[in-house]
matplotlib code that plots the C-alpha trace (Angstrom):
import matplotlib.pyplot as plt

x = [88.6, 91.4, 93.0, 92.6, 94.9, 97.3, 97.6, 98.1, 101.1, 102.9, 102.7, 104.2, 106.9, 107.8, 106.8, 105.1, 101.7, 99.7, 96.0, 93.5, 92.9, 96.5, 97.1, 93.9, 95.3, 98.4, 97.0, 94.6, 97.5, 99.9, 96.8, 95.8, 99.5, 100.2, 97.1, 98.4, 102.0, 100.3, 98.5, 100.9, 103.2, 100.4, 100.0, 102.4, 105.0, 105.3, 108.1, 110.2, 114.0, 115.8, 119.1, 117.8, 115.1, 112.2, 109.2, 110.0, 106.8, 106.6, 106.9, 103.1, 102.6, 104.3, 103.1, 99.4, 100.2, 102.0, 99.0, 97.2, 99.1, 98.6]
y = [86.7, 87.4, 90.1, 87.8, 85.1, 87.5, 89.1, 85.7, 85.0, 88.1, 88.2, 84.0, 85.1, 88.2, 87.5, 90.8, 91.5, 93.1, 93.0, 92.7, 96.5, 97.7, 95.2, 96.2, 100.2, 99.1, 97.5, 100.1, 103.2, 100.9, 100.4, 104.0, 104.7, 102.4, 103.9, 107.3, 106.0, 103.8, 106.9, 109.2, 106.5, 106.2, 109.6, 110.8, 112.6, 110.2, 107.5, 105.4, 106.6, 103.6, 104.9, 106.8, 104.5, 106.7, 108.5, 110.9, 113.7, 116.5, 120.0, 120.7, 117.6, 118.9, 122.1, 120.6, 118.3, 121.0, 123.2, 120.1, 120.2, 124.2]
z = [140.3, 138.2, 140.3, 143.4, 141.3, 139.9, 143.8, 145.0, 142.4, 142.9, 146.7, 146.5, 144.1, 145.7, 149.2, 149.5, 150.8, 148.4, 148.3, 145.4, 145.5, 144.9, 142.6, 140.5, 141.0, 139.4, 136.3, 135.6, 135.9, 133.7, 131.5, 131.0, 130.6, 127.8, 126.3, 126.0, 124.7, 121.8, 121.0, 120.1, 118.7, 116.1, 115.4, 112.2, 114.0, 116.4, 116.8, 118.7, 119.0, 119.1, 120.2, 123.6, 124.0, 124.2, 122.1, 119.9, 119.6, 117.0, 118.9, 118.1, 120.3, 123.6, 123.6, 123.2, 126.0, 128.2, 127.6, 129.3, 132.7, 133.4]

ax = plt.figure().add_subplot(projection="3d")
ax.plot(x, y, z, "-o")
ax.set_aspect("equal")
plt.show()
């Protein structure tokens, strides 16, 4: 019910022609992204960099996280 309101606002202010299921797809990637950024910003070594505007992870972090994508 919710998605069909939310699809129904964004197609009006946009005039695009999204339907329910993209719009549910959407939330749920942004969702399980989010999710993974509040993560490691809680974690000790992790921070926000104010100047570049990004995370900041401790080494230890990327490599477990590159050893994650082989």
């Amino acid at each position: 019910m919710h998605h069909t309101a939310c699809t129904s606002a964004i197609n009006a202010k946009y005039g695009s022609t999204y339907n329910v299921d993209q719009v549910q797809r959407h939330y749920r990637r942004h969702k399980e992204t989010w999710a993974l950024v509040a993560r490691h910003l809680n974690e000790s070594s992790g921070g926000w960099d104010e100047t570049n505007k990004m995370l900041s992870l401790s080494q230890s972090t990327l490599d477990s996280l590159s050893e994650m994508t082989l």
